[in-house]
Backbone of each chain as ProteinMPNN parsed JSONL, in Angstrom:
{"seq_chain_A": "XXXXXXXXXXXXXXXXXXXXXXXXXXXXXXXXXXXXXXXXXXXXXXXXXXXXXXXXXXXXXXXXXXXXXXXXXXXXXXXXXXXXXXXXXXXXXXXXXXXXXXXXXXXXXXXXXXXXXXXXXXXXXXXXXXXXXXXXXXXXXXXXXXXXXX", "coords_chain_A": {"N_chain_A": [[121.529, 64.267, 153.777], [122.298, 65.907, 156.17], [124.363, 68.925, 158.171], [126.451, 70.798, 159.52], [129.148, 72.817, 158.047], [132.438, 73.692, 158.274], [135.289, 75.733, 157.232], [138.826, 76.163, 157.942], [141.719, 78.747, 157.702], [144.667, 79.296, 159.101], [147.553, 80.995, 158.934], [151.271, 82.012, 158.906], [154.482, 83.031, 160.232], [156.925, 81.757, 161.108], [159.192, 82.287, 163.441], [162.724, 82.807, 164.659], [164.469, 85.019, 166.018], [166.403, 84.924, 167.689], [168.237, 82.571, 167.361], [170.389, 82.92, 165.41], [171.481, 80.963, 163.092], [169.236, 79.319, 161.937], [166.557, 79.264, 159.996], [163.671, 80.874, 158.782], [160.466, 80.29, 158.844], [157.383, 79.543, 157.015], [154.366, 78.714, 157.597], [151.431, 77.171, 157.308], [147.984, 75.943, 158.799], [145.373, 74.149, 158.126], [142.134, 73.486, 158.864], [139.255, 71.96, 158.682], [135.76, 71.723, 159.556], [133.684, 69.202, 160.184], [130.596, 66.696, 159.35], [129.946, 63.704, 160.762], [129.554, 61.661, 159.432], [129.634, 62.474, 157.184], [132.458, 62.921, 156.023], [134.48, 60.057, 156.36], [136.286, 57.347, 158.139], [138.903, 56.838, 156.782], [138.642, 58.054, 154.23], [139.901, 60.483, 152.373], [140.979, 63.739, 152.327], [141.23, 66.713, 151.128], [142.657, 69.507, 151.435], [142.668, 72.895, 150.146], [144.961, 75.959, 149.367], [144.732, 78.886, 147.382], [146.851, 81.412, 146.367], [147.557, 84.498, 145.793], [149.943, 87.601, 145.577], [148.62, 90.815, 145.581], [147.769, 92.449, 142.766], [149.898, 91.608, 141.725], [150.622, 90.835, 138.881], [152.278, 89.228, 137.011], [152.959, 87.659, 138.114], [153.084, 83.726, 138.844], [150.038, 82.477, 140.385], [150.07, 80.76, 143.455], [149.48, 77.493, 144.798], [148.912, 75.915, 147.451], [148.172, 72.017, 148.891], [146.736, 70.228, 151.347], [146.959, 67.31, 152.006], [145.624, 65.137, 153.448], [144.262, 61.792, 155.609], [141.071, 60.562, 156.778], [140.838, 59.785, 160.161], [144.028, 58.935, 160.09], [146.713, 59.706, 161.005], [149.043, 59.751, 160.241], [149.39, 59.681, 157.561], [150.002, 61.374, 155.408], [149.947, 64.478, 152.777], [151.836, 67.311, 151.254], [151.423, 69.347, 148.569], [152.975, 71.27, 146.103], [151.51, 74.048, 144.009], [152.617, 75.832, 141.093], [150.826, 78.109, 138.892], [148.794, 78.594, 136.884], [146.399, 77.321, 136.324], [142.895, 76.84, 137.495], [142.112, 75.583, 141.234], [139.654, 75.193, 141.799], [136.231, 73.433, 141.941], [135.38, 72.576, 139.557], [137.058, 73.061, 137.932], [139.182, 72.162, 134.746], [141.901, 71.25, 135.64], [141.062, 69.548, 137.969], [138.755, 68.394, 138.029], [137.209, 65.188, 137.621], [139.742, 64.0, 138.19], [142.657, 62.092, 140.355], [143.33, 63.11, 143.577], [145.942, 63.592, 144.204], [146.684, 64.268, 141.313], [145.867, 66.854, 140.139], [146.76, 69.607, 138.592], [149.079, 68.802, 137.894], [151.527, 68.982, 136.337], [152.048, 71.338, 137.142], [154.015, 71.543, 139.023], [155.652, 72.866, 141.969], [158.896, 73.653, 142.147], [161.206, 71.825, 144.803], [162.67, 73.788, 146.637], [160.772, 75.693, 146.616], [158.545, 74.189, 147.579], [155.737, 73.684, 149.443], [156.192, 71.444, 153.099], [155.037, 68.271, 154.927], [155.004, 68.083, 158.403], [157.088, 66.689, 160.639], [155.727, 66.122, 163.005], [153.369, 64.373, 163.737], [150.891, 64.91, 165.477], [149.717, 67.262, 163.905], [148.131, 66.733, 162.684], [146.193, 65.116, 163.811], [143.013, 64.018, 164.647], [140.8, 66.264, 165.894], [138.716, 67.484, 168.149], [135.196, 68.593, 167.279], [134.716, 72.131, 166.758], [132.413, 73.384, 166.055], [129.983, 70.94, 166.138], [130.253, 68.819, 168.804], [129.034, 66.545, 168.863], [128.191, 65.285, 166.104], [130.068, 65.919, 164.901], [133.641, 66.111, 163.721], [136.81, 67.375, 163.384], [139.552, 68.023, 161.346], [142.702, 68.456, 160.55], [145.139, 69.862, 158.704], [148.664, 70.7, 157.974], [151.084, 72.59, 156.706], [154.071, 73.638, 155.972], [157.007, 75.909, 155.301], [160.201, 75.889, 154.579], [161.359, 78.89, 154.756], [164.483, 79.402, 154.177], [165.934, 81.93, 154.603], [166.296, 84.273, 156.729], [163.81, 86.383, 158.264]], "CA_chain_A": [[122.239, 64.477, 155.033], [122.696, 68.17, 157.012], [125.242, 69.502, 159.076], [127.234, 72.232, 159.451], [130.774, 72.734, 158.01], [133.604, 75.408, 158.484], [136.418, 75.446, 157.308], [139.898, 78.036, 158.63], [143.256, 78.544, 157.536], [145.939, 79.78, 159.69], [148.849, 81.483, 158.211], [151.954, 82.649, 160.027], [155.643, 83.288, 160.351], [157.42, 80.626, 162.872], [160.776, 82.359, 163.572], [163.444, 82.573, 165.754], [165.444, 86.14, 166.245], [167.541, 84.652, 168.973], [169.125, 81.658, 166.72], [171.045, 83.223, 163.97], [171.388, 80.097, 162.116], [167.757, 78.879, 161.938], [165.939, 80.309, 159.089], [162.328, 81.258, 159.608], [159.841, 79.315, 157.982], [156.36, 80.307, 156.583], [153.066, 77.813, 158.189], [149.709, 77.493, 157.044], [147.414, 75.306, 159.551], [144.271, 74.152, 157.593], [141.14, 73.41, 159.526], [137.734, 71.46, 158.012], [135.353, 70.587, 160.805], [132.735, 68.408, 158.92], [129.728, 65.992, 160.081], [131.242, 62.323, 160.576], [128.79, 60.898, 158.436], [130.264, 63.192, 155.579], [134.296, 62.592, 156.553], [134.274, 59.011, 157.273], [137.503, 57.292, 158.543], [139.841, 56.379, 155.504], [138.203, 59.288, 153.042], [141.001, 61.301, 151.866], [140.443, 64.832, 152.67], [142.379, 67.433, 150.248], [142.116, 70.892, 151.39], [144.128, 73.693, 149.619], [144.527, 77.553, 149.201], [145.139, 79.359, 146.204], [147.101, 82.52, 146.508], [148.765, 85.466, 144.771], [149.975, 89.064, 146.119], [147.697, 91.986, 145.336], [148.518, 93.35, 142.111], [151.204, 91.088, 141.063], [149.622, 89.671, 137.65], [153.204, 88.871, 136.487], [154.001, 86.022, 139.672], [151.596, 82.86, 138.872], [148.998, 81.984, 141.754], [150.633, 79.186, 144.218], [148.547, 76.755, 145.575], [149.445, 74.648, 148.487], [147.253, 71.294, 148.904], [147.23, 69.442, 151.853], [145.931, 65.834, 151.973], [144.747, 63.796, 155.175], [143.434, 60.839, 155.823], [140.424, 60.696, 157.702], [141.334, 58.703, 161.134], [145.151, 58.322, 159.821], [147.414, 60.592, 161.375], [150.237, 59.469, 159.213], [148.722, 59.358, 155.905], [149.371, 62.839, 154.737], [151.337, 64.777, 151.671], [151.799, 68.56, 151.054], [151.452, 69.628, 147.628], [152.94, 72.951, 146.428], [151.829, 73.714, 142.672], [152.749, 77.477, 140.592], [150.449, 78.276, 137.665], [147.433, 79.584, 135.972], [145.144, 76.704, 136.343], [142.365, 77.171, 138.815], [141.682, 74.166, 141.622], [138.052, 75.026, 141.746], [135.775, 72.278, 142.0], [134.436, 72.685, 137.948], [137.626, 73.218, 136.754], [139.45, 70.542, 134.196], [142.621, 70.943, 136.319], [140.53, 69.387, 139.315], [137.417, 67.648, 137.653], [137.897, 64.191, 137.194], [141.328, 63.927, 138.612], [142.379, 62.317, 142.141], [143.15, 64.176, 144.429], [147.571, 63.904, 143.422], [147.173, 64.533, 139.941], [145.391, 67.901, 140.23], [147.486, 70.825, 138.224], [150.437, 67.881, 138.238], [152.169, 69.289, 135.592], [152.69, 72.654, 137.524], [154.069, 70.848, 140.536], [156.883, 73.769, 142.049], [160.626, 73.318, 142.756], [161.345, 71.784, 145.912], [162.909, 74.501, 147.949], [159.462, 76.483, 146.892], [157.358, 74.121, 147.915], [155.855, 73.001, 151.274], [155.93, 70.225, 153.356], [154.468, 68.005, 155.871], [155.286, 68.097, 159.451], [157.319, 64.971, 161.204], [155.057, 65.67, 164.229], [151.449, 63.822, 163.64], [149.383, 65.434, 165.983], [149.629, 68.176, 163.361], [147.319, 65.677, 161.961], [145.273, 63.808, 164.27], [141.317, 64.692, 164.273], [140.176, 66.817, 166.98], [137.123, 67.595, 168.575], [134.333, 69.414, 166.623], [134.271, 73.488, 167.341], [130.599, 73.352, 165.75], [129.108, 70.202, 167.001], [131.249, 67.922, 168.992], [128.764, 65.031, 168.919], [128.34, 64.985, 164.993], [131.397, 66.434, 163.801], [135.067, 66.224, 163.813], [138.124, 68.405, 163.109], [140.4, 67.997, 160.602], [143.793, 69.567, 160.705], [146.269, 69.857, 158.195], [149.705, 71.507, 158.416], [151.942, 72.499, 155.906], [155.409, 74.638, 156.387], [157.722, 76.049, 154.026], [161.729, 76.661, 155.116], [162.211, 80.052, 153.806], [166.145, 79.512, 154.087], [166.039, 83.107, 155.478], [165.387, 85.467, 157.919], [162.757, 87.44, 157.745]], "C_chain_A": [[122.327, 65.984, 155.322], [123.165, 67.905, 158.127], [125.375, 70.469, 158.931], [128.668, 71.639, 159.295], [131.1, 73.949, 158.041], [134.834, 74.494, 158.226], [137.464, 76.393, 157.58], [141.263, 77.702, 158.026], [143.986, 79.648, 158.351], [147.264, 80.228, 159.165], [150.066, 82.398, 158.947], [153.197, 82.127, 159.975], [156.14, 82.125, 161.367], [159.283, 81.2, 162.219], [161.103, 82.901, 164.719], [164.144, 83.657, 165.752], [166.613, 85.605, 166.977], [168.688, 83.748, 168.268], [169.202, 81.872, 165.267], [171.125, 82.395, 162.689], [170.256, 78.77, 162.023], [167.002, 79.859, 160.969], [164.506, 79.894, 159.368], [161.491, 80.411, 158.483], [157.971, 80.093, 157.901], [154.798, 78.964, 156.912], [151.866, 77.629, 157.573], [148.874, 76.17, 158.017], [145.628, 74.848, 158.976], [143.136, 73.21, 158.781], [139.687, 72.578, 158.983], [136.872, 70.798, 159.461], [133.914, 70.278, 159.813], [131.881, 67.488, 159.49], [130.725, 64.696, 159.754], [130.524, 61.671, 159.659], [129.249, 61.349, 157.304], [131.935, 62.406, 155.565], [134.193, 61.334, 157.198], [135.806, 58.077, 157.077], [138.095, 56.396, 156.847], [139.947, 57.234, 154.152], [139.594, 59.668, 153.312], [140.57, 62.916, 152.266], [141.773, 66.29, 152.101], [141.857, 68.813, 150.527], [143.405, 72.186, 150.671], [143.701, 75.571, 149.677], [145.158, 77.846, 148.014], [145.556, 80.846, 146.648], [148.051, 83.512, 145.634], [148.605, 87.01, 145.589], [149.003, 89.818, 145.01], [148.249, 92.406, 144.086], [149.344, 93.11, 141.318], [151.116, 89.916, 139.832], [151.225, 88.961, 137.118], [154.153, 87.473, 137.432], [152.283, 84.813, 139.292], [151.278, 82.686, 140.45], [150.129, 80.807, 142.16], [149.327, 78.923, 144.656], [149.257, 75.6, 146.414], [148.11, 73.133, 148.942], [147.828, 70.238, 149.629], [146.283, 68.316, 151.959], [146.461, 64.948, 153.671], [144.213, 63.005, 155.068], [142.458, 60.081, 156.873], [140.491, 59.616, 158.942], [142.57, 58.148, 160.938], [146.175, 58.634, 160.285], [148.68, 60.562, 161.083], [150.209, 59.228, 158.34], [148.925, 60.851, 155.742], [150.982, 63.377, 154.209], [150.416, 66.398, 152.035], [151.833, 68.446, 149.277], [151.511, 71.147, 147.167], [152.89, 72.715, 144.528], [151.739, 75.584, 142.109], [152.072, 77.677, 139.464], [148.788, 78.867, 137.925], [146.039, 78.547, 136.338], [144.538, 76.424, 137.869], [142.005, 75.5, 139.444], [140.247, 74.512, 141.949], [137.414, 74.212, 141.768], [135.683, 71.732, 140.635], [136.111, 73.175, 136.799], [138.63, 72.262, 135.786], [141.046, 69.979, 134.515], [142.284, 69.719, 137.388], [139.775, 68.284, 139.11], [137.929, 66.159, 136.782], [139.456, 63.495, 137.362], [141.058, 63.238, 139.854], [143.277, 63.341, 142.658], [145.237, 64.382, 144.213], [147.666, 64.294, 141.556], [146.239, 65.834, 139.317], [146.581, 68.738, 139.769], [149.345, 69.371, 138.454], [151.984, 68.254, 137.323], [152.788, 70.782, 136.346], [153.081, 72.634, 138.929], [156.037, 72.476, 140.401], [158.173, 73.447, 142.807], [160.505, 72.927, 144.388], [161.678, 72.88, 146.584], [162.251, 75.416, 147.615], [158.361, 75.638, 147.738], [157.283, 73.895, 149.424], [156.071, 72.243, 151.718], [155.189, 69.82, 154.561], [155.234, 68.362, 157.009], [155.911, 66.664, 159.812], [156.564, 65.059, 162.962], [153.395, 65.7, 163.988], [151.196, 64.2, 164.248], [149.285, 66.295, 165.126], [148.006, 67.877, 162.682], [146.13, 65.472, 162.46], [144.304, 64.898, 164.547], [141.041, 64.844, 166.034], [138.29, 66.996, 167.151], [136.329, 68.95, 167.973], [134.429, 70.603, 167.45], [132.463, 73.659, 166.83], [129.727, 71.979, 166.039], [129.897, 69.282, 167.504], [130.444, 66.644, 169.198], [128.353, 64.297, 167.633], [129.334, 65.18, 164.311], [132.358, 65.95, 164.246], [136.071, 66.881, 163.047], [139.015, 67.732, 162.664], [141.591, 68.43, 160.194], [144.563, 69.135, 159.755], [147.486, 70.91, 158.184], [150.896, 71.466, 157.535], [152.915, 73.599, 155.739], [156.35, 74.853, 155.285], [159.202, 76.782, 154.72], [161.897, 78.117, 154.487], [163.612, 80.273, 153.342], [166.719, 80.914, 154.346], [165.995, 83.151, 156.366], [164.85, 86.129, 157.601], [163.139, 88.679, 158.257]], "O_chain_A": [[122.409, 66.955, 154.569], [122.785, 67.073, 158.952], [124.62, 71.202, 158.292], [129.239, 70.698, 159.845], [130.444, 74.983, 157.908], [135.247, 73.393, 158.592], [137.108, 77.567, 157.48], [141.76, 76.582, 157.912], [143.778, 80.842, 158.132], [148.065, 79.3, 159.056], [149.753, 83.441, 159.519], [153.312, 80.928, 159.722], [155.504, 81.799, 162.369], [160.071, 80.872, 161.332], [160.363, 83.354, 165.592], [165.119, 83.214, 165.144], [167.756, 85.982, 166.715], [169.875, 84.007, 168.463], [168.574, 81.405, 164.316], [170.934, 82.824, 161.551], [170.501, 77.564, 162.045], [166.885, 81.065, 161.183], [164.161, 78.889, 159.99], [161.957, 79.994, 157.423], [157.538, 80.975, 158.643], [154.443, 78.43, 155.861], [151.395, 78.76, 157.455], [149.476, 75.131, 157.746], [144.71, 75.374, 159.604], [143.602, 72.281, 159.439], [138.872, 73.477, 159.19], [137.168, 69.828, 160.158], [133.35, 70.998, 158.99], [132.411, 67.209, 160.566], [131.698, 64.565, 159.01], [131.229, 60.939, 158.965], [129.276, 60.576, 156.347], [132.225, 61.349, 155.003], [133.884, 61.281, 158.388], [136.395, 58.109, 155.996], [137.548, 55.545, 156.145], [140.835, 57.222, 153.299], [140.294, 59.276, 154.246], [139.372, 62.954, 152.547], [142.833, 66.619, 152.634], [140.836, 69.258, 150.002], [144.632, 72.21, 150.765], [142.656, 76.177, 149.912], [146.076, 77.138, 147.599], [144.714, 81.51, 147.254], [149.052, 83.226, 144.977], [147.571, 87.479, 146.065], [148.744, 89.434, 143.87], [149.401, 92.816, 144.224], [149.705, 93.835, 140.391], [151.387, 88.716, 139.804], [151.016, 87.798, 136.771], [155.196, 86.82, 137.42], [151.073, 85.003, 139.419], [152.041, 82.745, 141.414], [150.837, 80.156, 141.39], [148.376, 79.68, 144.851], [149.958, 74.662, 146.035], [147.037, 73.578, 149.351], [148.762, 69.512, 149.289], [145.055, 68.404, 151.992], [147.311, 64.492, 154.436], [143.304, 63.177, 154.256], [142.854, 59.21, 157.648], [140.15, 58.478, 158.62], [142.705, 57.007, 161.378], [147.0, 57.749, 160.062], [149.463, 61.328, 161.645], [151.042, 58.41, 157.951], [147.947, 61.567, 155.959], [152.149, 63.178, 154.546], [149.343, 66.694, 152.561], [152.288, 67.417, 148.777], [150.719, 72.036, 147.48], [153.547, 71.939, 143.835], [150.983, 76.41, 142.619], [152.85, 77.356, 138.566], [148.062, 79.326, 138.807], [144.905, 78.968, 136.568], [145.09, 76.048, 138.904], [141.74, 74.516, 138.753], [139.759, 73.595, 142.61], [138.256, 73.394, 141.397], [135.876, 70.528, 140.466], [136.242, 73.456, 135.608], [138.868, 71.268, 136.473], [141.527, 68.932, 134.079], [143.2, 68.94, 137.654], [139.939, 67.267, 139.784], [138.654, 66.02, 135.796], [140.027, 62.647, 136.677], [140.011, 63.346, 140.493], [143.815, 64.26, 142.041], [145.648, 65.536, 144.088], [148.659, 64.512, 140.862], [145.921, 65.821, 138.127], [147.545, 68.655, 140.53], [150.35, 69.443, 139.162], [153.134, 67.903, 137.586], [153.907, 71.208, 136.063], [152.686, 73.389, 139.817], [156.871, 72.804, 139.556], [158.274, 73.032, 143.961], [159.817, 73.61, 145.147], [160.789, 73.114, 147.403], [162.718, 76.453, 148.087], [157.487, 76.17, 148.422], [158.15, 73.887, 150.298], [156.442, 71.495, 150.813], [154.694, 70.694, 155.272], [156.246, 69.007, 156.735], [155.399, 65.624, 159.397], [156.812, 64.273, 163.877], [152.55, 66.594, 164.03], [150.128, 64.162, 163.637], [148.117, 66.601, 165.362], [147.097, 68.634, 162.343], [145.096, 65.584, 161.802], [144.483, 66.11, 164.66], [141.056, 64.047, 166.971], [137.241, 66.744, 166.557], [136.73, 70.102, 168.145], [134.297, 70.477, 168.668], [131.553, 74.099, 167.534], [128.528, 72.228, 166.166], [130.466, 68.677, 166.595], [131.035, 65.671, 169.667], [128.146, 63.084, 167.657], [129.528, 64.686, 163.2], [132.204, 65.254, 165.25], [135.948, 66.783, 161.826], [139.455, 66.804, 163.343], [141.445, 68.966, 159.095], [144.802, 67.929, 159.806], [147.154, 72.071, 158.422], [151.658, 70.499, 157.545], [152.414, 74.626, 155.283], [156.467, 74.012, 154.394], [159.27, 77.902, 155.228], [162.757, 78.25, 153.616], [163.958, 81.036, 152.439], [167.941, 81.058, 154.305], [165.678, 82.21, 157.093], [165.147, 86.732, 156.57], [162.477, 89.684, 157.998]]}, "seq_chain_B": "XXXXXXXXXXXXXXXXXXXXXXXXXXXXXXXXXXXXXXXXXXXXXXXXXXXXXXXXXXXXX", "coords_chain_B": {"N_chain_B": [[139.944, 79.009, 147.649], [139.464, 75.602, 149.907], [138.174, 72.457, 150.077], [137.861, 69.468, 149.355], [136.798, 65.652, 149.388], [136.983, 62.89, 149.458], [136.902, 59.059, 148.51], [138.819, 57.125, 148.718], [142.359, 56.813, 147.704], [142.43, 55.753, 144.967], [139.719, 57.127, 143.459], [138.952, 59.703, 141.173], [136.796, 60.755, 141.89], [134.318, 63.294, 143.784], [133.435, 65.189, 146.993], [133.031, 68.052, 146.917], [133.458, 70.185, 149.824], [133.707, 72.43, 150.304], [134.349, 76.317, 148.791], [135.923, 78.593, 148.337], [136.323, 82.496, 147.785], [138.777, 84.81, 148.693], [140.057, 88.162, 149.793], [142.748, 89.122, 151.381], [145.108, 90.495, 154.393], [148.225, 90.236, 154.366], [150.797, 90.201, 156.495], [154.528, 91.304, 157.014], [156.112, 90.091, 160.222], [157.737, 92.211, 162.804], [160.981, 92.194, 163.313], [163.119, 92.959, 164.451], [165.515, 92.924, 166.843], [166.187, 95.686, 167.598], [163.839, 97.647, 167.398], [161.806, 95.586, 168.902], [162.437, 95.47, 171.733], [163.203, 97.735, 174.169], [165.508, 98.892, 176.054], [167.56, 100.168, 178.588], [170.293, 101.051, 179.364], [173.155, 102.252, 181.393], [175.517, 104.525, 180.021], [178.959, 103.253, 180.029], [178.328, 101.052, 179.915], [177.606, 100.182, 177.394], [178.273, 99.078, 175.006], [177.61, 96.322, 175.636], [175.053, 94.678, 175.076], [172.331, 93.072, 176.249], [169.633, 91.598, 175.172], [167.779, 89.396, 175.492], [166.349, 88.089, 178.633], [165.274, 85.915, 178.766], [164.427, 83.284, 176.456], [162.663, 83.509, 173.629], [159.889, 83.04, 171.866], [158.409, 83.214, 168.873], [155.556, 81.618, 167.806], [153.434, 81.196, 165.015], [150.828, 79.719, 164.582]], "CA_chain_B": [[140.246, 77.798, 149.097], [138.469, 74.518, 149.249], [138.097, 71.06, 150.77], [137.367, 67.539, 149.045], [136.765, 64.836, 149.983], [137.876, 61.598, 148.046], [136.532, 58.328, 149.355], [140.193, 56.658, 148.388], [143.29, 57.183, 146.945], [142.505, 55.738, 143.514], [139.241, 58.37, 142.944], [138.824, 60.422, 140.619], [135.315, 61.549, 142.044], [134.84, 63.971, 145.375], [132.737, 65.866, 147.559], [133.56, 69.493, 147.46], [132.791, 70.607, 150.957], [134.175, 74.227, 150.586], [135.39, 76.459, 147.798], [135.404, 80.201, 147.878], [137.236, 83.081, 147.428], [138.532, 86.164, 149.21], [140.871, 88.645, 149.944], [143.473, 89.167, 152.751], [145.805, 91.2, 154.137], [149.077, 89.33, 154.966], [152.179, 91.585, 156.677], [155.579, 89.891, 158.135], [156.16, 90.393, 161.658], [158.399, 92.833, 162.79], [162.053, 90.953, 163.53], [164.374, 93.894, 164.999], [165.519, 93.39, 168.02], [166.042, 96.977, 168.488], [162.737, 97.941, 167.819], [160.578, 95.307, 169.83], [163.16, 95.381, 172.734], [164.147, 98.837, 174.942], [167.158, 98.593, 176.899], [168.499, 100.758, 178.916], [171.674, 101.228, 180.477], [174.352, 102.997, 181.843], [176.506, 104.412, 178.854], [179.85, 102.872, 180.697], [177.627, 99.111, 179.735], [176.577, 100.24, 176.33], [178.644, 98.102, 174.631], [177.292, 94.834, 175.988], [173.834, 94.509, 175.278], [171.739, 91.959, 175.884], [168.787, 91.922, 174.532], [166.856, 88.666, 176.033], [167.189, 87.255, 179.139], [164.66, 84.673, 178.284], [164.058, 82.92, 175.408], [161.109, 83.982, 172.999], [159.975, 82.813, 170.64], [157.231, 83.328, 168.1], [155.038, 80.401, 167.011], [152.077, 81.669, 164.808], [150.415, 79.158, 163.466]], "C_chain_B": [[139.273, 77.4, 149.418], [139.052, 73.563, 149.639], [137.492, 70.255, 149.817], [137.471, 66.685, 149.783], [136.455, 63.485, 148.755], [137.37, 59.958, 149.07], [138.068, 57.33, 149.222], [140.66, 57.438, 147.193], [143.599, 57.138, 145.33], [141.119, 56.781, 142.395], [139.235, 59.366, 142.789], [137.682, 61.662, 141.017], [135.6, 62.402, 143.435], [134.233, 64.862, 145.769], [133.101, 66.878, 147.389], [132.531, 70.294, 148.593], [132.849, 72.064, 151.11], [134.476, 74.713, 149.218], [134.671, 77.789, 147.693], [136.653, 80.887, 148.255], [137.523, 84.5, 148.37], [139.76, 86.75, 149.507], [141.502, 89.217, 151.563], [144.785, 90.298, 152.803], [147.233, 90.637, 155.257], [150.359, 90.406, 155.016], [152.987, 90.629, 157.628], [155.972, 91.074, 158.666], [157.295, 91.263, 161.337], [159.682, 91.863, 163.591], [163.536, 91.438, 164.169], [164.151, 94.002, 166.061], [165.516, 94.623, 168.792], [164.555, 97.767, 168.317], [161.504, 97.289, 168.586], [161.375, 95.302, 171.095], [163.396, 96.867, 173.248], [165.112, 98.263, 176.061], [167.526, 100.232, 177.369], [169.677, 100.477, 179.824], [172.729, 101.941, 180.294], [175.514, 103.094, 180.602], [178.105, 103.793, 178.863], [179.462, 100.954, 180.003], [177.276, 98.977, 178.46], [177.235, 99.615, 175.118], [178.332, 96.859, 174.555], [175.755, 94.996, 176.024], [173.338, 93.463, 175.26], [170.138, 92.161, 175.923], [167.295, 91.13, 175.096], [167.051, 88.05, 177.15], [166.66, 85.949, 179.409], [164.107, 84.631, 176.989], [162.72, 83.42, 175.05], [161.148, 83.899, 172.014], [158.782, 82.731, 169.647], [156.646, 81.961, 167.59], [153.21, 81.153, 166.531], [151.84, 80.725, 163.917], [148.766, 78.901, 163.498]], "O_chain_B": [[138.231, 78.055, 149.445], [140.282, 73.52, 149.668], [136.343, 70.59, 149.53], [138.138, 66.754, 150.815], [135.904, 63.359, 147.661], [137.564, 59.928, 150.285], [138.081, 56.659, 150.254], [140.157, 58.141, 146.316], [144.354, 57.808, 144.625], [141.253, 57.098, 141.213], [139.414, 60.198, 143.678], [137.621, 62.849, 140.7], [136.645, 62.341, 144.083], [134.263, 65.779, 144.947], [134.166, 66.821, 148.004], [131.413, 70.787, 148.445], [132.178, 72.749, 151.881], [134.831, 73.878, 148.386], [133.56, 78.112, 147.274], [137.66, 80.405, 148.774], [136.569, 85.195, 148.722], [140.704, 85.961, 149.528], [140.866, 89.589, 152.548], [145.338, 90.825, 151.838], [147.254, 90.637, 156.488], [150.806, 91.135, 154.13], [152.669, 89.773, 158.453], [156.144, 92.23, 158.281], [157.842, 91.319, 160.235], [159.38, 90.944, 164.353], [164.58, 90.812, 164.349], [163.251, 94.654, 166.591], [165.143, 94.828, 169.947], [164.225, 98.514, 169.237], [160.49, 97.911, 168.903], [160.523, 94.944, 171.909], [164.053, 97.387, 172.346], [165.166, 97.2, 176.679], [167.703, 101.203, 176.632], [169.785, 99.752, 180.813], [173.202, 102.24, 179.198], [176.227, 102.157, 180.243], [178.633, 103.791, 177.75], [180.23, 100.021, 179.768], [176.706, 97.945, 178.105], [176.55, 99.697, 174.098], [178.661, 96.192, 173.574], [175.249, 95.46, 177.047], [173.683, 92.679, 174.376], [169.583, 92.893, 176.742], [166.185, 91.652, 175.193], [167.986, 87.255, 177.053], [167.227, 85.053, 180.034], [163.489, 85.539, 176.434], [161.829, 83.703, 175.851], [161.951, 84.348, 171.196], [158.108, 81.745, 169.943], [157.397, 81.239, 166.934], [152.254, 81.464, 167.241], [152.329, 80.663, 162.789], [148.203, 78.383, 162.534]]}, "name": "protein", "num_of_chains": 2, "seq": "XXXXXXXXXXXXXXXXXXXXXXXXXXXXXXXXXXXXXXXXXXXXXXXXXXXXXXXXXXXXXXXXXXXXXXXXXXXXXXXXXXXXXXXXXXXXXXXXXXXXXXXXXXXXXXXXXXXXXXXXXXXXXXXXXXXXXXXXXXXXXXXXXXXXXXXXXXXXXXXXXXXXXXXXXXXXXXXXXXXXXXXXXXXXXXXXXXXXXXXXXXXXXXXXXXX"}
C-alpha cells in the first residue's frame, strides 16, 4: 500500500486573565492524517509525545498518550505516564504490549496527568489536509488543569 | 512522538505510522494585564481601571 502520512501536535496555554477563579490549563491537540485503507474504522489509533525540559536530567520524561478510535468519536482515553522508559516503537515498554499497558507501571498521579475532553468533536475524523479522497484526519485532544494561573 | 495503530483493543501487535524525535522551544504566554493592556486616563480616574471592555480570551490549541 502507499500514501502519504503527517502527523502535528499542537501545544498551548488555554487561559483566562479575566476569571480569577478559573485556573489555566495546559492542551496538546494531536493530529495523524493517514490513508483510509491504513486507519480503518474501529482500529485504535494511539498517538503520544514524549517530553522533558532542556537540560533538566533530574525531572523524568512525561509522556502523554492519546487513544482514538477510528470512526468512534467517543471511544477515547488520555494517558499521562512519568519515567525513563522510552515509547518507541522497538522498545520493551511498547513492543508487544496493547496499546493501555504501555509503561503501565509509570502511570502519573492524577492531578499530573491529562485528560480527555467532554466535547467529541475534539475527536471526530476530519477531512484529509494531504489527500482528502484517500485520507482522513485524526484528532486527538488531551488537557491538563494546571490548578493555577499562569 | 509517534502514532500506532492497533487493529483492537485486545492487540498486542501495531502499525507504527510515525515515531521521531526533535527539539522545541516552548515559552508561556505573557498573562499581565498591565503589560498587554495600555490605559490611559485622567489621573482624577486612576483609581478605577478597567482593563477590558470586552471579553478575551486566549484559546491556543
Amino acid at each position: 500500500m502507499t500514501g502519504k502520512v503527517s502527523q502535528k501536535l499542537t501545544v498551548g496555554f488555554e487561559t483566562n486573565p479575566i476569571k480569577l477563579d478559573q485556573s489555566d490549563k495546559l492542551a496538546m491537540v494531536f493530529e495523524t492524517d493517514a490513508p483510509s485503507a491504513l486507519a480503518n474504522d474501529g482500529d485504535i489509533l494511539f498517538q503520544y509525545v514524549t517530553y522533558q525540559k532542556k537540560g533538566e536530567f533530574d525531572t523524568l520524561p512525561t509522556t502523554v498518550g492519546c487513544k482514538t478510535v477510528i470512526g468512534d468519536k467517543y471511544n477515547n482515553e488520555v494517558f499521562t505516564t512519568q519515567g525513563a522508559s522510552s515509547y518507541s516503537k522497538d522498545s520493551p515498554a511498547v513492543a508487544e504490549k496493547k496499546y493501555n499497558e504501555q509503561s503501565a507501571d509509570e502511570r502519573a498521579r492524577s492531578e499530573e496527568s491529562f485528560k480527555i475532553s467532554q466535547d467529541s468533536s475534539q475527536y471526530d475524523i476530519a477531512e484529509s489536509k494531504l489527500d482528502k479522497v484517500n485520507n482522513k484526519l485524526a484528532p486527538c485532544y488531551a488537557v491538563l488543569d494546571m490548578g493555577k494561573k499562569i | 512522538m509517534g502514532a500506532r495503530l492497533y487493529s483492537d483493543a485486545d492487540s498486542a501487535q501495531f502499525i507504527s505510522i510515525s515515531d521521531q524525535e526533535f527539539e522545541v522551544d516552548f515559552n508561556v504566554p505573557e498573562t499581565d494585564l498591565d503589560k498587554l493592556y495600555v490605559v490611559d486616563l485622567p489621573a482624577e480616574k486612576s483609581e478605577t481601571v478597567t482593563y477590558l471592555k470586552q471579553a478575551s480570551f486566549w484559546d491556543i490549541a
